[in-house]
C-alpha positions, 0 to 999 in steps of 0.5 A: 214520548207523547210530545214527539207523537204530537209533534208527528201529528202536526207535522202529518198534518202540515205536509198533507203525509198519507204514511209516515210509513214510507220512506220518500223518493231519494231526492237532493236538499234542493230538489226535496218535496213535502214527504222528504221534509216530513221524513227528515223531521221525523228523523230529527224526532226519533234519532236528533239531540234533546235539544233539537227534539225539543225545539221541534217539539215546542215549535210544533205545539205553539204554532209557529212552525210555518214561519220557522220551518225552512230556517230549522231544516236548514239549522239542522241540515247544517247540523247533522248532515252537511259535515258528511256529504262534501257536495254539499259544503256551498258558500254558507260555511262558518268556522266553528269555535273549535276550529278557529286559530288559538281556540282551544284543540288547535294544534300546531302540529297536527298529523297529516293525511298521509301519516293517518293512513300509514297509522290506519294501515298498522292497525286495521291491516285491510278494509275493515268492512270486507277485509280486501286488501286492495284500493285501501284508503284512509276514510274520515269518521268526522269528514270536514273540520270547518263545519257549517254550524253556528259560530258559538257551536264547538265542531264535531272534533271537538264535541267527539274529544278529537284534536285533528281531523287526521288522527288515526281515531279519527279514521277507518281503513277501508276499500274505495267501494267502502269508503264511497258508501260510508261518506255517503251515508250508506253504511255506518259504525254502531256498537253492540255489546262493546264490539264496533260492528258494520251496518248497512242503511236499508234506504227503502221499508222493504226487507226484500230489497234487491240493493240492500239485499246485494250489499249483504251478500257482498260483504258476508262472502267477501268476508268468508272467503278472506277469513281463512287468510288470518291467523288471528280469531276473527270471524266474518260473522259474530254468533249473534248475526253481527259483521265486528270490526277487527283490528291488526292493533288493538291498543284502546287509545288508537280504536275508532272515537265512539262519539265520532261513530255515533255522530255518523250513525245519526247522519245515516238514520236521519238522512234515511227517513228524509230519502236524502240523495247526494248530488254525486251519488248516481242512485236510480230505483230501476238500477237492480231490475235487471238482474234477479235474486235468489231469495230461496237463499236468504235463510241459508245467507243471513237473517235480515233485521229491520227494526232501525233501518239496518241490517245484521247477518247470521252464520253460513249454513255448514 
């Protein structure tokens, strides 16, 4: 679109950004530095709604971006990012539409947490992502119901066709290892080909990077080595190089909420290029130096893909 181009353009310009190539040093929202601003807009430009593009877009082209800068990447920030990381809920929440006694999607009788898990256990079985049965945990597509958006806005439940936070659509099996990487945007649910498959968020330009790398390898053996323990026809690995989501239960009206997925998969893409960090979420750059990979098994392991900041995997070698 050449008015995201030209809107890259002045946002280049603004924040004085050499590569718009390279994504920022992770830092937290407080502590963020021109290239984590930049990255973020461009986030906003390459994966945000229409109508938030076209914000930026328009507030770029008439030149009243410096004055409305901090409040938009505070807007969007509360938009996109905010109902995911739960360290970041501060004082400045408002309650939603959606959300508010006698709206529309209230309910009186709405599940409880322990009954969503019970409901997630008979239909996933183990952890969706690398099929351990231990530490399982009920996880939120959609964490927080009382979102901090504006007060004319629906919450995401709502906009997602969700009543409850708590409804098993609404929720992932998944291990405690797992489940910390999903709430902090680290992995996320895509749909390809009509399969719900697992993504890992590539935090760095590198497709030899060490973390990423790891992440890959965990999961692909983890998985291999559990599938001899199904009797169903999964497969750790899907022939195009995917890791699918199976379920115990296939029933359509309990599967994950699509909409719900895709709103946590723009959170991932969006807080990727802003080098977002969460405050509880102890990410040092020198944690991997200690310990080498082994890249000459990279082809035999999986095919590392780089095109969305994502990664998918191919067959083991026989």
């Amino acid at each position: 679109m050449g008015n995201s181009s030209a809107a890259k353009e002045m946002l280049q310009r603004h924040y004085s950004t050499a590569d718009p190539l390279v994504i920022p040093t992770q830092r937290i929202k407080s502590e963020w530095k021109e290239d984590n601003k930049f990255g973020f807009l461009c986030g906003i430009l390459e994966h945000g709604e229409q109508q938030h593009r076209e914000e930026l877009v328009r507030l770029s082209s008439d030149g009243g971006f410096a004055e409305h800068e901090d409040v938009f990447i505070d807007q969007m920030f509360d938009h996109y990012i905010r109902p995911y990381l739960k360290s970041y809920s501060g004082s400045s929440c408002h309650t939603p539409v959606g959300s508010r006694p006698g709206s529309a999607g209230s309910s009186g009788s709405e599940p409880t947490h322990k009954q969503m898990k019970k409901a997630l256990e008979a239909r996933d079985g183990v952890c969706l992502f690398c099929w351990n049965n231990l530490s399982l945990e009920a996880s939120h597509i959609i964490a927080r119901k009382n979102i901090p958006i504006a007060q004319d806005e629906y919450s995401l439940l709502q906009r997602a066709g969700l009543q409850s936070k708590h409804q098993v659509q609404n929720g992932l099996l998944l291990c405690k290892i797992c489940h910390d990487q999903f709430d902090l945007l680290h992995y996320y649910v895509d749909v390809v080909d009509d399969r719900l498959v697992l993504k890992i968020v590539n935090q760095t330009n590198d497709s030899n990077d060490k973390g990423w790398f790891r992440a890959a390898e965990r999961l692909q053996m983890a998985r291999g080595v559990a599938q001899k323990y199904f009797s169903d026809i999964r497969v750790a690995i899907d022939a195009d190089g995917e890791m699918r989501l199976w379920f115990m239960d296939n029933k359509a009206d309990i599967q994950p909420n699509r909409a719900g997925v895709q709103f946590h998969k723009t959170a991932c893409l969006i807080w990727r290029m802003a080098g977002g960090a969460d405050p509880e979420d102890e990410y040092c750059s020198d944690c991997d130096s200690d310990t080498g990979v082994d890249y000459l098994q990279k082809g035999r392991l999986q095919r590392l893909w780089d095109s969305a900041g994502t990664l998918r995997y191919d067959q083991h070698a026989d």
